[in-house]
Backbone as numpy.savetxt, mean C-alpha at the origin, in Angstrom:
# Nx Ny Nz CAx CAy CAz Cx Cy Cz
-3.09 14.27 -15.19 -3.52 15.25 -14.19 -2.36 15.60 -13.27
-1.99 16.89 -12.84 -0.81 17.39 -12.09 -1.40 17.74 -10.65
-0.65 16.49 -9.73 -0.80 16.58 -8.00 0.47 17.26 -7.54
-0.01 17.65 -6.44 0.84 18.79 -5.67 1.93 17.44 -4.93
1.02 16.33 -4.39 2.20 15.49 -3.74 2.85 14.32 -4.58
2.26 14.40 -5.88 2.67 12.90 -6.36 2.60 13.38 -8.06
3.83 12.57 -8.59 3.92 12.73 -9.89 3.14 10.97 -10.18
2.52 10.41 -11.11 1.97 9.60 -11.66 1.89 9.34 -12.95
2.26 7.53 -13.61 2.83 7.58 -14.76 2.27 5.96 -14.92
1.98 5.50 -15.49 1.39 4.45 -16.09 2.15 3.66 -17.55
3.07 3.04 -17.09 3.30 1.96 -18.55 3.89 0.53 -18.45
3.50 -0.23 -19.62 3.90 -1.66 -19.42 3.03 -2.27 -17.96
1.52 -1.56 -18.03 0.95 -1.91 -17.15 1.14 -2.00 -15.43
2.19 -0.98 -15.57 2.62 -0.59 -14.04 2.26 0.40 -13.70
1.40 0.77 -12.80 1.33 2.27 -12.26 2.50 2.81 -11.44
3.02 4.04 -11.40 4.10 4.75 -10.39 3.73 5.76 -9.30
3.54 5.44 -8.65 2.94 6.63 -7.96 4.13 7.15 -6.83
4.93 8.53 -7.23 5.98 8.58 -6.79 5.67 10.23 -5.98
6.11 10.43 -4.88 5.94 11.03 -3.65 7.00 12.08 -4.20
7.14 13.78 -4.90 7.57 14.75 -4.94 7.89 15.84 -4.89
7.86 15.59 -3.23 8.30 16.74 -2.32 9.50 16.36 -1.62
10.66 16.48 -1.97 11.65 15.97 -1.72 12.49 17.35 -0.47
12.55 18.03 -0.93 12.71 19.53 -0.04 11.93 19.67 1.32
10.77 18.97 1.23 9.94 19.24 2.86 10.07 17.43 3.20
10.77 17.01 2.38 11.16 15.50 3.21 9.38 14.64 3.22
8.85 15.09 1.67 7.47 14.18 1.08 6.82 14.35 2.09
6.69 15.45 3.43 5.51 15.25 4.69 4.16 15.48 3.79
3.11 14.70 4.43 2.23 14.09 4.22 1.03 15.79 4.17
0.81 17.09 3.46 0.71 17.72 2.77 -1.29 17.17 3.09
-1.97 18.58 3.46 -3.37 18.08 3.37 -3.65 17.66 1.77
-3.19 18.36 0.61 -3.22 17.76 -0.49 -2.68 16.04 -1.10
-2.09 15.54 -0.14 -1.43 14.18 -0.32 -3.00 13.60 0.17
-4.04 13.65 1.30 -4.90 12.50 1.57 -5.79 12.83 0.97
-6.20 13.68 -0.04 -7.51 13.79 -1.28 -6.28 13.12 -2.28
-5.57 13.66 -2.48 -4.89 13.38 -4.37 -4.62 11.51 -3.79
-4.10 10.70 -3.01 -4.45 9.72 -2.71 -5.54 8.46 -3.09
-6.29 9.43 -2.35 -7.50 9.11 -3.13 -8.23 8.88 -3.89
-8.08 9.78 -4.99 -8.19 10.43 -6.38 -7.61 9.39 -7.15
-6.54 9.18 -7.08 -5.11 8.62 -7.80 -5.90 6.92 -7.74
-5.95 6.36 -6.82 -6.28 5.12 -6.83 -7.84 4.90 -6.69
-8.79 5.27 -6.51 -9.89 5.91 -7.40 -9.93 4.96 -9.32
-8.78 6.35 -9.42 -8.79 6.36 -10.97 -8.26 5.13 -11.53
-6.87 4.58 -10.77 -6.15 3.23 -11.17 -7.29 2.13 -10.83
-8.09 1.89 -10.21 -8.79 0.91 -10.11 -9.69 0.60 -11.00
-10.67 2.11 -11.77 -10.97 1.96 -13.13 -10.24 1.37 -14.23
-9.04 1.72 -14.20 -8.13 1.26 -15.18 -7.72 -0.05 -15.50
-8.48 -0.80 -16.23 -8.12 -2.47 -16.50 -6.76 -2.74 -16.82
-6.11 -1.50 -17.45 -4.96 -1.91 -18.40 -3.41 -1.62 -16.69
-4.03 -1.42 -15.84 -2.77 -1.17 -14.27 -2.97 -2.40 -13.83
-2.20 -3.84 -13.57 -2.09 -4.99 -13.42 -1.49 -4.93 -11.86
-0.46 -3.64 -11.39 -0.14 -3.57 -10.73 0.66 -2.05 -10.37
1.51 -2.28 -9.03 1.15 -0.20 -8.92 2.46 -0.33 -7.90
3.22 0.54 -8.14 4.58 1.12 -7.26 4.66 2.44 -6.74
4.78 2.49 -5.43 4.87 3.86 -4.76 6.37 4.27 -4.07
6.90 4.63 -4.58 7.98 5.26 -4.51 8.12 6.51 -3.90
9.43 7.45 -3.67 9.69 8.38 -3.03 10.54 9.03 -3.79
11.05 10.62 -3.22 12.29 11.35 -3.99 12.70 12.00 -2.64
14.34 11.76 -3.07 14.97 12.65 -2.42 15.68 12.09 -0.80
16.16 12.31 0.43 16.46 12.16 1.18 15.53 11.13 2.11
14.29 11.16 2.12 13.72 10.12 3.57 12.45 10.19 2.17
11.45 8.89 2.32 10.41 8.61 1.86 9.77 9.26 2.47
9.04 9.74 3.30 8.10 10.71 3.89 8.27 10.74 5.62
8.57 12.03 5.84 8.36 12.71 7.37 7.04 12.52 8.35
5.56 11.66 7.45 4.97 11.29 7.71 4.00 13.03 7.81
2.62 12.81 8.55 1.70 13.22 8.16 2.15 14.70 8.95
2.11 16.36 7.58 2.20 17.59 8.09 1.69 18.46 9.08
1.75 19.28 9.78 1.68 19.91 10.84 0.44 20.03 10.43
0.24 20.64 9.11 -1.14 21.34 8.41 -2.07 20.53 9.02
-2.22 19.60 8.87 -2.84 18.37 8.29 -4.20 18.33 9.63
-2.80 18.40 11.07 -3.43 18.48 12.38 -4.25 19.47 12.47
-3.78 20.92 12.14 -4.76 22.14 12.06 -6.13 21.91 11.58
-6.17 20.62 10.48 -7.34 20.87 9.30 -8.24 19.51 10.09
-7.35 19.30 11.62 -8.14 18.34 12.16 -9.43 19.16 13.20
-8.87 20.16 13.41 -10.23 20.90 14.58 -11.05 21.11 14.42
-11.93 20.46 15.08 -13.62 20.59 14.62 -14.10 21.85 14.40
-15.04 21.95 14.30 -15.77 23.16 13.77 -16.93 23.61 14.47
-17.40 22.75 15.48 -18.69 22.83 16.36 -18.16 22.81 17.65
-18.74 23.42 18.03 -18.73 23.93 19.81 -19.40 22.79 20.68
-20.47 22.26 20.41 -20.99 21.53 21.52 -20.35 20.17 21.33
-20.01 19.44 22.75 -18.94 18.72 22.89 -19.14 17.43 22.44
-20.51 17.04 22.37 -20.68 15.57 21.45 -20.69 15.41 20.01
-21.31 16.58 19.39 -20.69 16.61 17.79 -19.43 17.04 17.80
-18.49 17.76 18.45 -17.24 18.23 18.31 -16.92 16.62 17.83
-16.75 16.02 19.08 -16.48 14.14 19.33 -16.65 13.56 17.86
-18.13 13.76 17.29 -18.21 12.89 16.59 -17.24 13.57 15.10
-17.45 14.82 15.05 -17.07 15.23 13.83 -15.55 14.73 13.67
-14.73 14.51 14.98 -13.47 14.52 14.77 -13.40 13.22 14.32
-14.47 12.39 15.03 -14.00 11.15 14.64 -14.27 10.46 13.06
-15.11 11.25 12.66 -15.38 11.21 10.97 -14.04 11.39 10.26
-13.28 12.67 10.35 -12.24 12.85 10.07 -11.03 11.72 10.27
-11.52 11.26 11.15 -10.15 10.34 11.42 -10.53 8.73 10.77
-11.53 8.73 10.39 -11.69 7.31 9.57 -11.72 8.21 8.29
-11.73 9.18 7.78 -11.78 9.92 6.77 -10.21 9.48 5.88
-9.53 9.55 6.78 -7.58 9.47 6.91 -7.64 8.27 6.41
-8.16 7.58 7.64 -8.16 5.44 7.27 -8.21 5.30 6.29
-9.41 5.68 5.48 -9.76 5.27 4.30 -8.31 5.62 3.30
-7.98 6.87 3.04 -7.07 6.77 2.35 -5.88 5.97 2.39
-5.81 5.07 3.27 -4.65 3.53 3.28 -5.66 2.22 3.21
-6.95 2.38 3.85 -7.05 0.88 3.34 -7.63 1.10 2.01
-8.11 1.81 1.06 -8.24 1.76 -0.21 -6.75 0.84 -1.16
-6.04 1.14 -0.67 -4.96 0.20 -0.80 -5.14 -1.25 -1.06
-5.53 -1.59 0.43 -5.41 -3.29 0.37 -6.90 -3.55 -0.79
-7.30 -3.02 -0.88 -8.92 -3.04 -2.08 -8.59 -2.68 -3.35
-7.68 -2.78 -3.61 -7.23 -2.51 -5.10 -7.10 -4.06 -5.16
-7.75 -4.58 -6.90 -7.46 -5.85 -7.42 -5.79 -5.92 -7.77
-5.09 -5.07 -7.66 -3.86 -5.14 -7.57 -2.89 -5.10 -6.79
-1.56 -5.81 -6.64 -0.79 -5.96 -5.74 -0.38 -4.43 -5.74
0.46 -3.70 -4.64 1.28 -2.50 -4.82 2.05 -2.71 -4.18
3.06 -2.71 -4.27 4.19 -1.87 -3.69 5.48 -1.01 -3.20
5.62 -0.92 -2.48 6.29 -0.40 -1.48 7.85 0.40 -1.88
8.42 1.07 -2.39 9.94 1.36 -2.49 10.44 2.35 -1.39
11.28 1.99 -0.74 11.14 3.12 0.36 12.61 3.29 1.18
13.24 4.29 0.61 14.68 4.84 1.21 14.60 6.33 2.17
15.59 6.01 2.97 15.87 7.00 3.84 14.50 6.68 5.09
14.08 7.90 5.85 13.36 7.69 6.78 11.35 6.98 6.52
10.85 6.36 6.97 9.46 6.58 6.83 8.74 6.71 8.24
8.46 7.64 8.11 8.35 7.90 9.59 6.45 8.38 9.82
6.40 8.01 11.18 4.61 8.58 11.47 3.74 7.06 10.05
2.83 8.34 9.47 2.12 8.39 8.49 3.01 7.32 7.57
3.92 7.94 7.71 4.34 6.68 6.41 4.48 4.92 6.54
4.76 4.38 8.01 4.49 3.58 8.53 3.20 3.12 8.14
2.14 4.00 8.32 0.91 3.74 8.05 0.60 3.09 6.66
0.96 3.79 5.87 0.76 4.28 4.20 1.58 2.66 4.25
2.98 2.06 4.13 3.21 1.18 3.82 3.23 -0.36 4.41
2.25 0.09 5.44 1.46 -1.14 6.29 0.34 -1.57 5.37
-0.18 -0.66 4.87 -1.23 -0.95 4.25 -0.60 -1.94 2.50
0.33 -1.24 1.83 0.67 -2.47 1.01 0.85 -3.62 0.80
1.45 -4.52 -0.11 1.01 -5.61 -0.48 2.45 -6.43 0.12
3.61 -5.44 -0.37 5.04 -5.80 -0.21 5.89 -4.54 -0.04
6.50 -4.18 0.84 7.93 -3.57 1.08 8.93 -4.05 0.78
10.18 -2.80 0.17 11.40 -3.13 -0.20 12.14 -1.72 0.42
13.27 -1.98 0.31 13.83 -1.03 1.11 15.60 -0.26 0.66
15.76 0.69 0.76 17.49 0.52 0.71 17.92 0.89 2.13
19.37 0.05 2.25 19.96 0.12 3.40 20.20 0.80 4.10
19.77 2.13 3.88 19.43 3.71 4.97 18.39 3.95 5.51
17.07 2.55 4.97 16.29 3.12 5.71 15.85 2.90 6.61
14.87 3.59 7.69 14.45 3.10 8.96 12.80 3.40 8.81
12.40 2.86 9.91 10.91 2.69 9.86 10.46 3.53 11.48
9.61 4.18 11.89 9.93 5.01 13.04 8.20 4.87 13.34
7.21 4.64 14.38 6.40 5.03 14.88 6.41 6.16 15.75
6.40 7.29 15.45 6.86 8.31 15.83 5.63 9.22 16.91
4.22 9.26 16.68 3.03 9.28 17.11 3.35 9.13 18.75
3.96 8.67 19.50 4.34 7.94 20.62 4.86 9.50 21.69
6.07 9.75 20.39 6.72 11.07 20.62 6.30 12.37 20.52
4.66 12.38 20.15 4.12 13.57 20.20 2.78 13.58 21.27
2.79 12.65 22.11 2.39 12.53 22.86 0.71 12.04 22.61
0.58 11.00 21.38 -0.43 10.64 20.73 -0.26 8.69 20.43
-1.81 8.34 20.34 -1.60 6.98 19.86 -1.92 6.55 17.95
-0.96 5.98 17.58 -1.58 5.99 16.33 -2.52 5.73 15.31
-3.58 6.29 14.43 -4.42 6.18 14.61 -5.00 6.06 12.82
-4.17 5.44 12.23 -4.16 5.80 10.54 -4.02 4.10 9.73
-3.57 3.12 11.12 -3.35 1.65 10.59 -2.37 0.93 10.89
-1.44 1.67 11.48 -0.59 0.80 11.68 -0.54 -0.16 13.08
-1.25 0.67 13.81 -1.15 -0.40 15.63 -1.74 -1.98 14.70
-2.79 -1.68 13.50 -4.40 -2.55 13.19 -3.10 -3.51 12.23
-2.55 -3.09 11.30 -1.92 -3.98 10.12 -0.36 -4.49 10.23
0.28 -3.45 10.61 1.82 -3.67 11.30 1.69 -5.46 12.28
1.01 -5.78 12.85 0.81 -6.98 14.35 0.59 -7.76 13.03
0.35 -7.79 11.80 -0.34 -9.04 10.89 1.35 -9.58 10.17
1.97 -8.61 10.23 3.43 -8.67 9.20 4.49 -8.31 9.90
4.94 -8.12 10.96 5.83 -8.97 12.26 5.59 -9.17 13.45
6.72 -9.69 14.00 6.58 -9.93 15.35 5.72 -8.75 16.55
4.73 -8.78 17.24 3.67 -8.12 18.19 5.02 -7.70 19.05
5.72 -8.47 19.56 6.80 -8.11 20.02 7.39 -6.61 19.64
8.17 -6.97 18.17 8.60 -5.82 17.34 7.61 -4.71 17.74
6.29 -5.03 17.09 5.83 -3.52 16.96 5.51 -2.80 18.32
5.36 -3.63 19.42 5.02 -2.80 20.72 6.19 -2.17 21.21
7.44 -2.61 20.84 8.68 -2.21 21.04 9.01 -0.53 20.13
8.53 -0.87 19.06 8.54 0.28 18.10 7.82 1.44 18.57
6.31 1.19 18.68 5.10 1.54 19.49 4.98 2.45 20.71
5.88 1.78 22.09 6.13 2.31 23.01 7.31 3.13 22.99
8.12 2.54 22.66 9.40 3.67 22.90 9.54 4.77 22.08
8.93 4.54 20.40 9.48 5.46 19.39 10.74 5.17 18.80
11.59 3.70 19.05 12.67 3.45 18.52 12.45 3.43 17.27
13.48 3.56 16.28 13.87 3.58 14.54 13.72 2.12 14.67
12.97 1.17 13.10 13.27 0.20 12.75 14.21 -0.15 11.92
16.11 -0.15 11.73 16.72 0.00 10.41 16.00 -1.13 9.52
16.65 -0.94 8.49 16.82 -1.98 7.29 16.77 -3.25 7.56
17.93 -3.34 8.15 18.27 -5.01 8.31 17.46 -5.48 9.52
17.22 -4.75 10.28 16.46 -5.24 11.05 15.05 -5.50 10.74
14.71 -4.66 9.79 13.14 -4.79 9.24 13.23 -6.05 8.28
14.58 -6.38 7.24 14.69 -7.71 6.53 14.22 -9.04 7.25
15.08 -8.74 8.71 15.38 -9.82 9.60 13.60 -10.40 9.97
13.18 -9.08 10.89 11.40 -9.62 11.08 10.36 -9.75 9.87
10.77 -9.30 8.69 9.90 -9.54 7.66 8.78 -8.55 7.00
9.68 -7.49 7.50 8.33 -6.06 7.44 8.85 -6.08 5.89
10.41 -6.00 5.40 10.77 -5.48 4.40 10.54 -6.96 3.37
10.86 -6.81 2.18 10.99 -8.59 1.20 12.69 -8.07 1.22
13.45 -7.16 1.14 14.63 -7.14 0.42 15.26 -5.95 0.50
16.38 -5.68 0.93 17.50 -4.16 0.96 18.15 -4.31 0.28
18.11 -3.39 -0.86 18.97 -2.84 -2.11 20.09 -1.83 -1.52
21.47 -1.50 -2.25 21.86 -0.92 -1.98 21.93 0.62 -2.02
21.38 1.26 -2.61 20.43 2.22 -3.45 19.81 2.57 -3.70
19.21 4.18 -4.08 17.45 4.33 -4.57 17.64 3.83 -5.85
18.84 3.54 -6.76 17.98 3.28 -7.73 18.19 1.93 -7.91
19.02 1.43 -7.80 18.99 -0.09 -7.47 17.80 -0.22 -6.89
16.90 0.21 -5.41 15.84 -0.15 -5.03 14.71 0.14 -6.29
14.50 0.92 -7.00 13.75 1.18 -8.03 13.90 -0.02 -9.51
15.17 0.01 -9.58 14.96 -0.99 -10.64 14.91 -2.67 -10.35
15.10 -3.02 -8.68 14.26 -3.92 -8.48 13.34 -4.11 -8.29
12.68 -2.77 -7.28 11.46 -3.19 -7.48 10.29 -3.50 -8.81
11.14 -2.15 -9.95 10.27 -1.99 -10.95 10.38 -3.47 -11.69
11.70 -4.56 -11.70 11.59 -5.67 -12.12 10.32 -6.86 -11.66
10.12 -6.91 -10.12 9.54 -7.62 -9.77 7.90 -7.27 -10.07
7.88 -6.08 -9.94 6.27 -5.32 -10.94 5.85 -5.87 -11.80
6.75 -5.99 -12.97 7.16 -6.38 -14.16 6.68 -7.82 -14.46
7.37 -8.47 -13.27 7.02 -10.46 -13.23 5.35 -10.37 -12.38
4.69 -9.59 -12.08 3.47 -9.57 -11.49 2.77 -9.38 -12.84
2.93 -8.35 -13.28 2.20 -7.72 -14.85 2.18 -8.86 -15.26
2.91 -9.93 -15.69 2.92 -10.85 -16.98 1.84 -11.88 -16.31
1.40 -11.94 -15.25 0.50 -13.13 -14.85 -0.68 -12.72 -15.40
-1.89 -13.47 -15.05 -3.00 -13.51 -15.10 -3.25 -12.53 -14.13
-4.11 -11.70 -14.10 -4.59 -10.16 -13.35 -6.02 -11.12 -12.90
-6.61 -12.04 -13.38 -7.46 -12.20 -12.58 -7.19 -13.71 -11.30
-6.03 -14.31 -11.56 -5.44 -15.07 -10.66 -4.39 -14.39 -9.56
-4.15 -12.74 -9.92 -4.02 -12.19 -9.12 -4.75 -11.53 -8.03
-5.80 -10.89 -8.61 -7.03 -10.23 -7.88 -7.49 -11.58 -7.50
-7.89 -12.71 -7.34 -8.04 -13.88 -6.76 -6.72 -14.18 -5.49
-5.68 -13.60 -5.88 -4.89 -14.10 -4.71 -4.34 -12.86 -4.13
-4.99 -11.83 -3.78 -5.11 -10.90 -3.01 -5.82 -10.82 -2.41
-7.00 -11.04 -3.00 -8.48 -11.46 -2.44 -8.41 -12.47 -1.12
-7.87 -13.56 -1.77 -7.52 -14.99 -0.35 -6.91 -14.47 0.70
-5.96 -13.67 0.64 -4.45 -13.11 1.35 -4.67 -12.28 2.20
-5.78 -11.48 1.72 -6.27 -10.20 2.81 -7.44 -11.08 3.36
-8.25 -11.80 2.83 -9.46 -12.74 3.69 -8.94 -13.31 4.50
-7.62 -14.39 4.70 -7.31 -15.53 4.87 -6.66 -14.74 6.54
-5.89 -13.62 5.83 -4.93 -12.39 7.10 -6.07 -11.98 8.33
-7.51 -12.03 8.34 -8.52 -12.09 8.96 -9.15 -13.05 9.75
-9.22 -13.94 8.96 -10.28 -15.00 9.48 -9.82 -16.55 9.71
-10.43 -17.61 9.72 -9.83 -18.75 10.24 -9.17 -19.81 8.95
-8.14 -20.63 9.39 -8.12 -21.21 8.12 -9.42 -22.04 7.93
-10.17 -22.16 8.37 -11.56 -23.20 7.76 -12.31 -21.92 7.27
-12.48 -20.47 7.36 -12.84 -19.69 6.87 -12.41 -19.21 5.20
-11.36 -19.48 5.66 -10.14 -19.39 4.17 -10.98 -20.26 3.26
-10.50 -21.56 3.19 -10.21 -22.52 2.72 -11.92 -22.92 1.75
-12.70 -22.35 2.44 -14.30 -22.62 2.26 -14.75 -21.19 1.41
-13.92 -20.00 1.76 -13.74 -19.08 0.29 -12.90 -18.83 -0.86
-11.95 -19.72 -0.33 -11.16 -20.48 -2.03 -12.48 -21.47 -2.61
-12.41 -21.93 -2.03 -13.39 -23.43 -2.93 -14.56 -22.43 -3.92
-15.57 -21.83 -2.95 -16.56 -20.98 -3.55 -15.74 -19.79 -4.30
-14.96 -19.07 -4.46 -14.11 -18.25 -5.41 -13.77 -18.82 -6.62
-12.92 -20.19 -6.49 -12.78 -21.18 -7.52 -13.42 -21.82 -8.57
-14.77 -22.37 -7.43 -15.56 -22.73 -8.39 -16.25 -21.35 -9.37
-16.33 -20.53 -9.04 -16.58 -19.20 -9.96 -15.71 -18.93 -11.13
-14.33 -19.05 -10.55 -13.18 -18.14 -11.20 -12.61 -19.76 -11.85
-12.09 -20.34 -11.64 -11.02 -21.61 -12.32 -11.60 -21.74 -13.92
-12.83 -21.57 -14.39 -13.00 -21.99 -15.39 -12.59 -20.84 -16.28
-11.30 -20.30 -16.61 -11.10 -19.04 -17.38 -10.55 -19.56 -18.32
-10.29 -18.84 -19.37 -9.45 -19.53 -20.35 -7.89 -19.13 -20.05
-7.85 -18.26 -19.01 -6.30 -17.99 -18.35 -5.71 -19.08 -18.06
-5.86 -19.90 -17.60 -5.55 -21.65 -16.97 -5.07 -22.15 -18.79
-5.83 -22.78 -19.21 -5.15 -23.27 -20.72 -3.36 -22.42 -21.38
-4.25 -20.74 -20.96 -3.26 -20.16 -22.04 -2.18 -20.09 -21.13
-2.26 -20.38 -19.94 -0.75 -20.41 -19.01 -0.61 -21.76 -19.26
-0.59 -22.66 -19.00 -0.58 -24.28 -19.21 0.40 -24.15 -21.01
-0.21 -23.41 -22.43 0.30 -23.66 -23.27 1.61 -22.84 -23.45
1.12 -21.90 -22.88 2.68 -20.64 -23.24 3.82 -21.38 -22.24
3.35 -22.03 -20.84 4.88 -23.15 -21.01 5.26 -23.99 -21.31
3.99 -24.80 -22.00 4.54 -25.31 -22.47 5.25 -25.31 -23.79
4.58 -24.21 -24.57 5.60 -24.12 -25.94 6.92 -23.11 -25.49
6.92 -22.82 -24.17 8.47 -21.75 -23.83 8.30 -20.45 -24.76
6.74 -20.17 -24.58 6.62 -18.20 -24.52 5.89 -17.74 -23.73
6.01 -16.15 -23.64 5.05 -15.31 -22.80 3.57 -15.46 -22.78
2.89 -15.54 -22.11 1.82 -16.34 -21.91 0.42 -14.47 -22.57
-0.34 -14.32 -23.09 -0.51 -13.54 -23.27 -2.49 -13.68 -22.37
-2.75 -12.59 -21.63 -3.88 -12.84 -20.80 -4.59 -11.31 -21.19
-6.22 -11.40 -21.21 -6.99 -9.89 -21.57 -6.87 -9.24 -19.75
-7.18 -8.41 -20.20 -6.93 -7.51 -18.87 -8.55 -7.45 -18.18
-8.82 -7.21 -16.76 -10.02 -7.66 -15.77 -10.33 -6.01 -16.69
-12.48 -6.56 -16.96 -13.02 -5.62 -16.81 -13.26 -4.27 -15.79
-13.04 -3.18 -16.73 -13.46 -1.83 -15.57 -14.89 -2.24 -14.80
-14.58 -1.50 -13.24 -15.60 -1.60 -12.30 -16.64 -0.59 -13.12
-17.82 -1.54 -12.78 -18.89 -0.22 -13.15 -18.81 0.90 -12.78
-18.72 2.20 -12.98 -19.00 3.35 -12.60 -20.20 3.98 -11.90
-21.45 3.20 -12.13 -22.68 3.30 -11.43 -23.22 1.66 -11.54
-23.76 1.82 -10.83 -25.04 0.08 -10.73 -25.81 0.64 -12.15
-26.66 1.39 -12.71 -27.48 1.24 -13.52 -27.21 2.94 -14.83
């Protein structure tokens, strides 16, 4: 299927979901938060996507969310308490298209050179892992338009560095570089390059694919629970997860493939139902 913001490509059990608007600097396009949607939607049906990379083209990963975008925010009703509410539909309308993210049984993430700015902050708060090349910066920019941000990042950014960092980011509108994002832990790693950043990341994809997909969706599952709630909360939905999930035959066939020193070979997680009945 051909999206206006994203080219999409599926193999060796990796999804790509690569951002190609390189000329308007990938801004975030009212067609980017439906095709979004759509896109991972569809990968989540897909048993045979183990895992999923979102990438960029061209000069900055995204300028963050388009002028348009705001226009297609004005209500449509005159009287001032549905105006209120309608807007605010719209604006969890947005949400949704990043935390659908962390709800994928799959890890995703992150490749991201040159600027990510606004929206895009958002978009890669919500992933699993960031990587970066050494040009890029990270910008809460929302600050500078005389707005608070309102898409995920004040909510997920405080979970994956320093509260410090992000109120600093937050209030002023300062750039986060590279190394500085290595240093607090927003990024895993700065490549020197987009494509160096691409063919590491696409390596480490690669070592995700070969696991067990359902000891993964099990440890995404913990990771985003655990990022919430207490460790005695954790720890008491591993046990009950476990006792469900441990008895797979994934456990043996990882146990034998090292021990005979080969690739361990695992069936891929059933598609979600499409309807209850």
């Amino acid at each position: 299927m051909a999206y206006q913001a994203f080219d999409v490509s599926i193999s060796n059990r990796i999804a790509h979901l690569q951002l190609k608007r390189p000329e308007q600097f990938n801004s975030m396009i009212p067609a980017f938060w439906t095709e979004i949607i759509e896109i991972f939607r569809s990968l989540e049906t897909n048993p045979d996507v183990r895992v999923a990379v979102l990438s960029s083209t061209g000069k900055h990963f995204t300028a963050g969310m388009d002028l348009a975008v705001f226009s297609s925010l004005a209500p449509q009703v005159e009287e001032e308490g549905r105006k209120r509410e309608e807007l605010r539909r719209k604006i969890l309308a947005l949400q949704e298209c990043f935390s659908i993210i962390e709800r994928q049984r799959f890890p995703v993430l992150a490749a991201i050179q040159g600027g990510c700015i606004g929206g895009g902050v958002d978009l890669v708060s919500a992933c699993d892992m960031r990587y970066a090349t050494k040009d890029a910066f990270f910008h809460i920019a929302e600050i500078n338009i005389g707005m608070t941000a309102d898409v995920g990042t004040l909510q997920r950014l405080p979970k994956i560095i320093p509260e410090g960092v992000v109120r600093e980011m937050a209030f002023t509108g300062r750039r986060l570089g590279a190394e500085r994002a290595l240093q607090v832990g927003l990024v895993n790693e700065v490549f020197a390059d987009h494509q160096a950043l691409l063919d590491g990341v696409m390596a480490i994809a690669a070592e995700i694919a070969g696991h067990s997909p359902l000891a993964i969706a099990g440890t995404k599952e913990m990771l985003n629970y655990t990022r919430d709630h207490s460790v005695a909360d954790g720890l008491n939905y591993i046990a009950t997860w476990n006792a469900a999930m441990l008895l797979t035959v994934d456990l043996p066939e990882a146990i034998s493939a090292r021990a005979g020193k080969r690739q361990p070979s695992f069936d891929n997680l059933t598609a979600p139902a499409a309807k209850l009945i």
